[in-house]
Structure formats: C-alpha cells, structure tokens
C-alpha positions in Angstrom: 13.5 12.9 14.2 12.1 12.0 10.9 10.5 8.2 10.3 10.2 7.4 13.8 6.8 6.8 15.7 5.7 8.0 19.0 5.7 4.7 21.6 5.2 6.9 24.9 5.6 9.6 26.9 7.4 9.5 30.6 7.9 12.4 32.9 7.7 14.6 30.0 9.8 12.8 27.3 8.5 11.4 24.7 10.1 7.8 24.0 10.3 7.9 20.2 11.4 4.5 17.7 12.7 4.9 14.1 11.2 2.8 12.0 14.8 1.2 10.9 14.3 -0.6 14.0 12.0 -2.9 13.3 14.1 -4.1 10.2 16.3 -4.6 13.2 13.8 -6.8 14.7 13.4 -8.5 11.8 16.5 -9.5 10.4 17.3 -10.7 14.2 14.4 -12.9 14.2 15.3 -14.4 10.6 19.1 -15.1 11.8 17.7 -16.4 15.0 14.7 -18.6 12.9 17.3 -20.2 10.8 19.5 -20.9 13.6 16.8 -22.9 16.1 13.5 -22.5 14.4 10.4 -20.3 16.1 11.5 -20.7 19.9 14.8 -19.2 19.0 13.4 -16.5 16.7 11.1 -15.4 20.0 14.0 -15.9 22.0 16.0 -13.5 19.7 13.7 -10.8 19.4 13.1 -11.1 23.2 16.5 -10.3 23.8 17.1 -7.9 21.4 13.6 -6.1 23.3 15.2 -5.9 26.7 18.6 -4.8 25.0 16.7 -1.6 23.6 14.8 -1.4 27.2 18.3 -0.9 28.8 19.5 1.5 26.3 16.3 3.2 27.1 16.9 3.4 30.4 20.6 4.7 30.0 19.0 7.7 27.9 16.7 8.2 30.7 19.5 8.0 33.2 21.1 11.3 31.1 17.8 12.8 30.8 17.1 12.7 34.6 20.8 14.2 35.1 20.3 16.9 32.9 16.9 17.5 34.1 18.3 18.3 37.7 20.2 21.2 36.4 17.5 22.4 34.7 17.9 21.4 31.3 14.9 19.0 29.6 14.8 16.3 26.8 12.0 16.5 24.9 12.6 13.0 23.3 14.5 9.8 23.1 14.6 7.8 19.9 15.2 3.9 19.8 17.5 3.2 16.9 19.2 0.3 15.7 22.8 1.5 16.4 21.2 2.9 19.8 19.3 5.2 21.8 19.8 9.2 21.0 18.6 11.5 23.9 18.1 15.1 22.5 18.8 17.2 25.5 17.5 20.8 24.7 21.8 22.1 25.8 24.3 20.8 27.3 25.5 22.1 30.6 27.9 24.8 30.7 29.7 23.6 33.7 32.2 21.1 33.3 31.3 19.2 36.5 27.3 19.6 35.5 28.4 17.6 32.3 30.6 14.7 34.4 27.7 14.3 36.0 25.1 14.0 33.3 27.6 12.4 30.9 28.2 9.6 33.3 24.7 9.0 34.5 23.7 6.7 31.5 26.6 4.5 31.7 25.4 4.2 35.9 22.4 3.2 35.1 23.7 0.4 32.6 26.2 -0.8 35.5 23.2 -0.7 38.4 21.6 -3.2 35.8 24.4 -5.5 35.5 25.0 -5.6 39.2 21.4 -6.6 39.9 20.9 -9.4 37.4 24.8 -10.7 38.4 23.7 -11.1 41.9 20.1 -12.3 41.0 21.2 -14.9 38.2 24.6 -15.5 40.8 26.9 -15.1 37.7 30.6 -14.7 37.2 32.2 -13.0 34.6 33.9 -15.6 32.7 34.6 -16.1 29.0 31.4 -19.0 29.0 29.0 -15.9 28.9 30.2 -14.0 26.1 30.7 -17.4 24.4 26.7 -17.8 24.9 25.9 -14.3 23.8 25.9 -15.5 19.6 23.7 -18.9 20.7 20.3 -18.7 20.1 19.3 -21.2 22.8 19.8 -20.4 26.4 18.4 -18.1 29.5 18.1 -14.5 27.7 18.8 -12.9 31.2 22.8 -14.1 31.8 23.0 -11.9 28.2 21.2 -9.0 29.1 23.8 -9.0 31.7 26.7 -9.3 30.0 25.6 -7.0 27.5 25.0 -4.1 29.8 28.6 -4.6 30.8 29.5 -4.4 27.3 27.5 -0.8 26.9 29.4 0.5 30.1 33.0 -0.6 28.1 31.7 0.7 24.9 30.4 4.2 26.2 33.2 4.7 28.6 35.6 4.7 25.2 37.1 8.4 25.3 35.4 9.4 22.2 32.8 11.0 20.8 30.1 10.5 20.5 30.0 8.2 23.4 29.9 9.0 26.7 33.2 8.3 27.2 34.1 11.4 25.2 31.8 14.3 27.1 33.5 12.2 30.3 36.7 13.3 29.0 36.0 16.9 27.6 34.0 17.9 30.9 37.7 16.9 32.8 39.8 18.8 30.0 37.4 21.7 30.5 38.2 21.8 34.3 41.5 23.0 33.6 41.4 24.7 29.9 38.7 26.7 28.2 35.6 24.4 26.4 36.6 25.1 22.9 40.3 24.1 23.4 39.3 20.7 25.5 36.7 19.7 22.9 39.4 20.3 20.6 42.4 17.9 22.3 38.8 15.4 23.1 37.9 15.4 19.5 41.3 14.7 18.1 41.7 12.0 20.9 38.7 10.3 19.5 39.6 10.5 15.9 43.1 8.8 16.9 40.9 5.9 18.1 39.2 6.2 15.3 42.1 5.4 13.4 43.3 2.7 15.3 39.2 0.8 15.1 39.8 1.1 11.5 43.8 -0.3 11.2 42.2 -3.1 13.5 39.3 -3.8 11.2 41.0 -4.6 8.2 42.6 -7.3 10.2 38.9 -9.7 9.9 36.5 -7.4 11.5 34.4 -5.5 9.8 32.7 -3.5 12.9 35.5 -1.8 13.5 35.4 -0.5 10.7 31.9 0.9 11.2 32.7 2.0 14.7 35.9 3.7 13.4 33.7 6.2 11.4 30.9 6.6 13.7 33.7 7.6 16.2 36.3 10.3 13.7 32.5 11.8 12.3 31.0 12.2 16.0 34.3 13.9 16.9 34.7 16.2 13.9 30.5 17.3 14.1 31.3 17.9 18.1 34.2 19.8 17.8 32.9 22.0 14.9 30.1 22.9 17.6 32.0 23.5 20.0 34.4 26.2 17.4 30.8 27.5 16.6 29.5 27.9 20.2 33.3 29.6 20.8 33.0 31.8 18.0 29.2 33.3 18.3 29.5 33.3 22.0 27.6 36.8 22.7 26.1 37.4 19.3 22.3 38.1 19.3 20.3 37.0 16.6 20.1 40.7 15.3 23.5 40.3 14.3 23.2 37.2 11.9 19.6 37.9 10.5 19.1 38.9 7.0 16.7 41.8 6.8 16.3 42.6 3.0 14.1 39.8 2.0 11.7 39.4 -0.9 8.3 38.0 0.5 5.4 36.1 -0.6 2.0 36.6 0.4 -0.5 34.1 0.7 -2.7 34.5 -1.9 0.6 34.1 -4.5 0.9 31.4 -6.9 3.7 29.7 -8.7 4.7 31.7 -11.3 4.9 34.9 -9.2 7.1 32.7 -6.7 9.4 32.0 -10.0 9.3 35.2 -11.1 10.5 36.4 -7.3 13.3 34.2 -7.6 14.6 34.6 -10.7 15.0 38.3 -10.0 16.8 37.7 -6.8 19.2 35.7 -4.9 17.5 34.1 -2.3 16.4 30.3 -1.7 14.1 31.0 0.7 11.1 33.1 0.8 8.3 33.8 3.8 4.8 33.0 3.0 3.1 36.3 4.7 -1.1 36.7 5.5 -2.3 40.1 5.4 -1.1 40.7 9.1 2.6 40.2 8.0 3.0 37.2 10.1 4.8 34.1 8.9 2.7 31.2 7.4 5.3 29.1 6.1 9.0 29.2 4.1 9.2 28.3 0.1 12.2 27.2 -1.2 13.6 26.7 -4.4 13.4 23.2 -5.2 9.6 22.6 -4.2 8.8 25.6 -6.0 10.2 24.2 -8.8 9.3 20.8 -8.2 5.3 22.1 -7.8 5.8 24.4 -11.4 6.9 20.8 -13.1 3.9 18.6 -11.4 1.2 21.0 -10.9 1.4 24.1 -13.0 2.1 27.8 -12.4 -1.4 28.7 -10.9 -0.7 26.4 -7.8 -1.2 28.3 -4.6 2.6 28.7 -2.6 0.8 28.0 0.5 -0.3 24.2 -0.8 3.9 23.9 -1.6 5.8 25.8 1.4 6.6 24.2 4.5 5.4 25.5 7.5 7.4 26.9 10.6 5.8 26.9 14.3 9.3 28.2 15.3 10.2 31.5 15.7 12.9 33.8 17.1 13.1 37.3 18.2 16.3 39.8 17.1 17.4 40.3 21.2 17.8 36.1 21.7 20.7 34.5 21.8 22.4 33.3 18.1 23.7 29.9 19.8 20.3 29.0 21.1 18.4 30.3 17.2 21.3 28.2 15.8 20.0 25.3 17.9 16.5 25.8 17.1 16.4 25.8 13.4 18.7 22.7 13.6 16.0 20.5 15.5 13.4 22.0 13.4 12.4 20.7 10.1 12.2 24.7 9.0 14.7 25.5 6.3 15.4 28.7 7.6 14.7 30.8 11.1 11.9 33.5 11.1 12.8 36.3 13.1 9.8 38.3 14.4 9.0 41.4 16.4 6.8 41.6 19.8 3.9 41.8 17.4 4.5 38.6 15.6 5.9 40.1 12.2 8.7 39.6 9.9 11.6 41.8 11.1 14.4 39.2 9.1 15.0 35.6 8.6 18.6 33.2 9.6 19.2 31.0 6.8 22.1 28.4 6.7 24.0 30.8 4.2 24.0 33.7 6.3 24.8 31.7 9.3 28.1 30.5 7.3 28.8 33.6 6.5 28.5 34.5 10.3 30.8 32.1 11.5 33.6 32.7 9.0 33.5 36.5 9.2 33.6 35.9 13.2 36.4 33.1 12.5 38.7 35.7 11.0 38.0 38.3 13.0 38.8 36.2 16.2 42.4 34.9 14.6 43.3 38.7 14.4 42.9 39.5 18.0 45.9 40.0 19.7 45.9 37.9 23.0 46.7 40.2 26.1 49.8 38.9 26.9 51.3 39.9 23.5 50.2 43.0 23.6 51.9 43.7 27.0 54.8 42.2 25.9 54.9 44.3 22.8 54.2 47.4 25.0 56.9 47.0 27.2 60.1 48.9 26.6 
C-alpha cells in the first residue's frame, strides 16, 4: 500500500503503518494535551498504541487462519480507521472462510477475557463512561474497547467480519455469487439505517454508513467478477496486437506511437523482447511538457516485476495487477517475452462480454421443461 512504512516483519508478514496514522497520534495527543496537560497527552497516545497492538493482533489472528489452509498474507497495514490484512485469496470453502473470518474477532475476545479477569472488571456503564476521560488506568479501556471491536466486526456487513461470517453460512446452502449477493445487500440495508440514525446527532454513523454500503458494493462486484471469469485463462482476456517501445526510444517517438493508435499503455522492450517497464499516456505527456521530446521513455515509464503467463488463471492475473502498482499486466512466454498485455479496458470488456453471454444461458431445468411434450 502506498505511504505506509515498513515497522516489521513476523512469521513472514510484513507489519506495515500508513503514514495517516501518525496524524492519528497526533491529533489524539493534542485533544488529550488540552484536556489534562502532558500526563494525559502520554496517557492518550499510550492508549491509542495498545488499541492499534490489538487490532494488530486481530489481523494476525486472520492471517494465522488463513495461513493453515494454505493461503499467506504478505502484509498488514496499521491505519487510522483500522488494520487491513491483505490475504493473497480468500478460501473457496465456505467453512475455510467461517473459520478465518471469525479468527480476528477471537483473538479480540481472548484479550478482553484476560484483562477482565486480570483487572477483576464488570461490564457496567462506569467503563464506557471512563473511555472519553483522559485520566484513569489505560488498561480497564483497552478492555472495553476490544469488546467494542468484537460488537463492531461481528456487524453482518461488509467489510467487517461480520459480513464474510455471514456470506461463508449463506454459501453453505446457495452458490458464492448468489450469497455475496443477499450478504451485500444485507449490509447496504444497514448501511441505510447507520445513516437514517446519524442525522439524528451523530455524525459517525454517518461515516460508518458509507464505509459499510461501499465495502458491500466493491465485495459483491468481486464476487459477480470471480462468478463470471470463473475458468477463463489469461489467454482469453489478453490483448495481443500491441504497439511497443524499445528502450533506447524517446519522447517524441512515444507521442508519435500514440497518436497513431489507440492504446494507453505501451511496453518498454530491451533488445531481448522482455518487459522493462509500461508508459502510459499521462506521464508521457507530463515528461513532453517538463522535460522535452528527447527524454529517454525508460527515465518516465514505471516499471513492472510482475508478470503472467497466457495458461494462468484470469481471476488470479486480475488479482495480481490489482495489488500491483503496474498499470497494466504483461503477459510473457516460457522465454520471458511479450506474447500480450491485460489492461483494465480489455478486462472490462471481458467481464461484460462474459456478463451477457452468461444471462443468455438457458438454466437446465428450462430447457427440460421446454423439451418435454
């Protein structure tokens, strides 16, 4: 993820932090300075610290999950709204996703029960009161707070945990696609109703209510996606007529390549025919404006240590040029070279072609029934 900053690496994942969250930090010790002075700035930040170190921990507890089926996370970030684990897939079993889906929201309930018992609290309304005080013991909130998370998560929603709780049960009984569908649309009803309640004086809900109806539209259209290119290939959804640059190119010959074509993006070969990089429009022309027509493409494109091969699978290619920063998908042969390229054009393309083609099919039973005399 862009703007964030390596912290560590454990068992393999690297724990990542955005660099939003240290205006986090700040504006909480500011609120927290104003409030009680240095001790309560400290205090504040303290608390905020071991907040994140339990959301940490939640990720990991979905990490560890998924890594028992076989399925790694290659990072978590620390943002201000929360942690994001980027699991390489989800599972395709329903019960493989209960499991992993509700590991996180364990881990935050293990952490309650341990300081409750430790600190010998009770859940009463004193300790939410004492949540918005900056004086007090910082450890009776990190308690109630984790209780909080396991509420919050547990909402059947996406993109909480609550919601992949609820899809992996749906799925038990109904195909994926259908029970991300009736999950999603569940979720955006919530949604609905967090807004209608957030006009009434609170303003979080508001915020909640479109965090909630825009993680359950992005998941469903996923799901629709992973439905409709299920057994494509990448050599199915590759673009093979493609205009090329070669390293030693410049500017103007870039222009002169694009004006005389339709694409947006164009492969930076060497002599070998093996990808360097990808050029796009606007820093070719951004480059033409700053630096004249002479400058070398390779000093402009961006380049791409990600590559895909025309026999892999579309839904894992799709994946790939997602999480990377590439603007479009090289696809090479056994020898390294430039056989065609995915671009996010052709990829739409792909998915509405396959859309219609899908709504045409005549399910089984209608057919029978149409057959019979």
């Amino acid at each position: 993820m862009r703007w964030s900053i390596k912290l560590v690496k454990i068992a393999g994942i690297e724990v990542r932090m955005h660099l939003t969250f240290l205006l986090l930090l700040a504006w909480i010790g500011f609120e927290y300075y104003q409030k009680g002075g240095a001790p309560a700035a400290v205090s504040g930040i303290t608390f905020i610290l071991l907040i994140f170190l339990c959301v940490i921990l939640h990720e990991f507890g979905h990490a560890m999950a998924a890594k028992a089926f076989g399925i790694q996370t290659p990072d978590i970030t620390l943002l201000p709204i929360g942690g994001v684990a980027r699991l390489q897939r989800m599972p395709d079993k329903p019960w493989q996703e209960l499991i992993v889906a509700i590991a996180g929201p364990l881990v935050n309930v293990v952490i309650a029960g341990v300081l409750f018992l430790a600190l010998g609290l009770r859940m009463n309304s004193e300790l939410f009161e004492k949540l918005a005080s900056p004086t007090g013991s910082v450890l009776p909130k990190v308690a109630v707070v984790n209780v909080m998370l396991v509420v919050f998560n547990l909402i059947p929603a996406f993109p909480m945990d609550g919601g992949r709780v609820l899809r992996s049960l749906l799925a038990m009984v109904m195909p994926h696609s259908n029970a991300t569908m009736v999950a999603a649309r569940i979720g955006q009803a919530l949604a609905f109703v967090f807004g209608f309640l957030g006009l009434f004086g609170n303003p979080l809900l508001i915020f909640i209510a479109l965090f909630v109806y825009l993680g359950a539209s992005q998941e469903n259209a996923m799901a629709q996606m992973k439905d409709v290119t299920s057994g494509v290939h990448v050599r199915d959804a590759m673009v093979t007529e493609i205009a090329t640059l070669g390293q030693g190119d410049t500017i103007d010959h870039a222009i002169e390549t694009l004006l005389r074509t339709s694409q947006h993006e164009f492969p930076v070969l060497d002599e070998s025919e093996r990808v360097l990089g990808i050029l796009t429009r606007e820093p070719m022309i951004r480059a033409l404006k700053e630096s004249g027509p002479h400058t070398p493409v390779i000093d402009v494109m961006q380049r791409c240590e990600r590559t895909v091969h025309p026999g892999d699978n579309f839904e894992g290619a799709f994946r790939l040029m997602q999480e990377s920063a590439c603007p479009a998908l090289p696809v090479v042969d056994d020898a390294d070279r430039l056989v065609g390229l995915i671009t996010p054009e052709n990829v739409g393309e792909l998915m509405m072609v396959r859309s219609i083609l899908r709504a045409g099919e005549m399910p089984a039973w209608r057919q029978a029934r149409q057959a019979a005399p």
